[in-house]
TORPA-916898 format. One record per residue (C-alpha): x, y, z; residue in three letters. Coordinates in Angstrom, 3 decimals. Layout:
<nodes>
NODE,X,Y,Z,ALA;
...
</nodes>
This chain:
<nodes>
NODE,-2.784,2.794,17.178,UNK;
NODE,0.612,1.389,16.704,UNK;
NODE,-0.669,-2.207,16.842,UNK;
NODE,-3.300,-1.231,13.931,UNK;
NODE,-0.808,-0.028,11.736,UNK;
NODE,1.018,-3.200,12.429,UNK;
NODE,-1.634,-5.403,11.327,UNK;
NODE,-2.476,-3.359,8.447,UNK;
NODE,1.370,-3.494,6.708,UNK;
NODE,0.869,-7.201,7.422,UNK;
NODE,-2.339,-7.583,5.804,UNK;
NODE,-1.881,-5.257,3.086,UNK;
NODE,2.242,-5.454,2.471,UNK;
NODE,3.971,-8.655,4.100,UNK;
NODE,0.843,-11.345,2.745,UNK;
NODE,0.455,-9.771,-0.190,UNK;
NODE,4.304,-9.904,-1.836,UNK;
NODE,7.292,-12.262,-2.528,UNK;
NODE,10.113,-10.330,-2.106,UNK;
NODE,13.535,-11.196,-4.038,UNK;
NODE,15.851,-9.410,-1.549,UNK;
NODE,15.477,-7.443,1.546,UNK;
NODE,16.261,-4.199,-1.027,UNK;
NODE,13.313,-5.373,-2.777,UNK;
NODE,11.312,-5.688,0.383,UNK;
NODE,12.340,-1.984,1.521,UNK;
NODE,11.666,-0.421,-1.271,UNK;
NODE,8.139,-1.768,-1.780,UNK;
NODE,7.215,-0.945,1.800,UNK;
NODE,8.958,2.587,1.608,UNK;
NODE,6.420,3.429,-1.139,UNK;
NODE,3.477,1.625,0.897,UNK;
NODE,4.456,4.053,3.724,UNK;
NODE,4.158,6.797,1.204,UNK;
NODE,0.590,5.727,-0.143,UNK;
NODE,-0.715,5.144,3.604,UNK;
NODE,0.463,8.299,4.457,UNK;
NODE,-0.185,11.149,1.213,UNK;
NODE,-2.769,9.078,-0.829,UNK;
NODE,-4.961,6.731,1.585,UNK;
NODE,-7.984,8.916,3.114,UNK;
NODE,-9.531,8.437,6.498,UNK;
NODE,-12.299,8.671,7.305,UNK;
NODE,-11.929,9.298,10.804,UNK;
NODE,-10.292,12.643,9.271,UNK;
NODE,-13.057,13.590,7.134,UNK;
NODE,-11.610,12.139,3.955,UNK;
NODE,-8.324,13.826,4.633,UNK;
NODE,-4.836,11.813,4.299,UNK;
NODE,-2.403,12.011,7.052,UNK;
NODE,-0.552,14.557,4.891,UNK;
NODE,-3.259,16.995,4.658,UNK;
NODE,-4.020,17.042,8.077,UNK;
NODE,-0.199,17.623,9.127,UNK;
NODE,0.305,20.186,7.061,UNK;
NODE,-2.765,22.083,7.333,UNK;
NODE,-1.775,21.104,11.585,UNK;
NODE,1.652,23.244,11.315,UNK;
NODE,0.082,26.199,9.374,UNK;
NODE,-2.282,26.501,12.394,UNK;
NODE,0.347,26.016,14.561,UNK;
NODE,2.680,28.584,12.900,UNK;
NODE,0.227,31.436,11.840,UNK;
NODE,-2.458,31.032,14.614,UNK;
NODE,-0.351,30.265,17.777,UNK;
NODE,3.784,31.021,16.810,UNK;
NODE,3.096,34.210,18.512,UNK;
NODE,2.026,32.913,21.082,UNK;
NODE,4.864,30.079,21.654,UNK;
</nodes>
């Protein structure tokens, strides 16, 4: 998984840009990060992005089993 998501913010971030300072560097893959993780759907997930899965994760977790825990 982790080696994936390597390869992928080389392919699709380092490759790609010509960064003018490491500030400019950060803040292009900050909002990357942001796009992978609340915009980019998977498929694997049903067309959901990571951020839909999380959160609809936790209310499952909260309503379903925090009586439980």
């Amino acid at each position: 998984m982790v080696e994936c998501l390597i390869w992928t913010i080389k392919e699709q971030y380092v490759h790609r840009y010509y960064f003018e300072s490491l500030q400019h560097a950060n803040r292009v893959l900050n909002d990357w990060i942001q796009f992978y993780n609340e915009v980019r759907p998977r498929q694997a997930l049903g067309k959901k992005t990571f951020a839909v899965v999380y959160a609809l994760n936790w209310w499952f977790v909260q309503k379903v089993l925090g009586h439980y825990i």
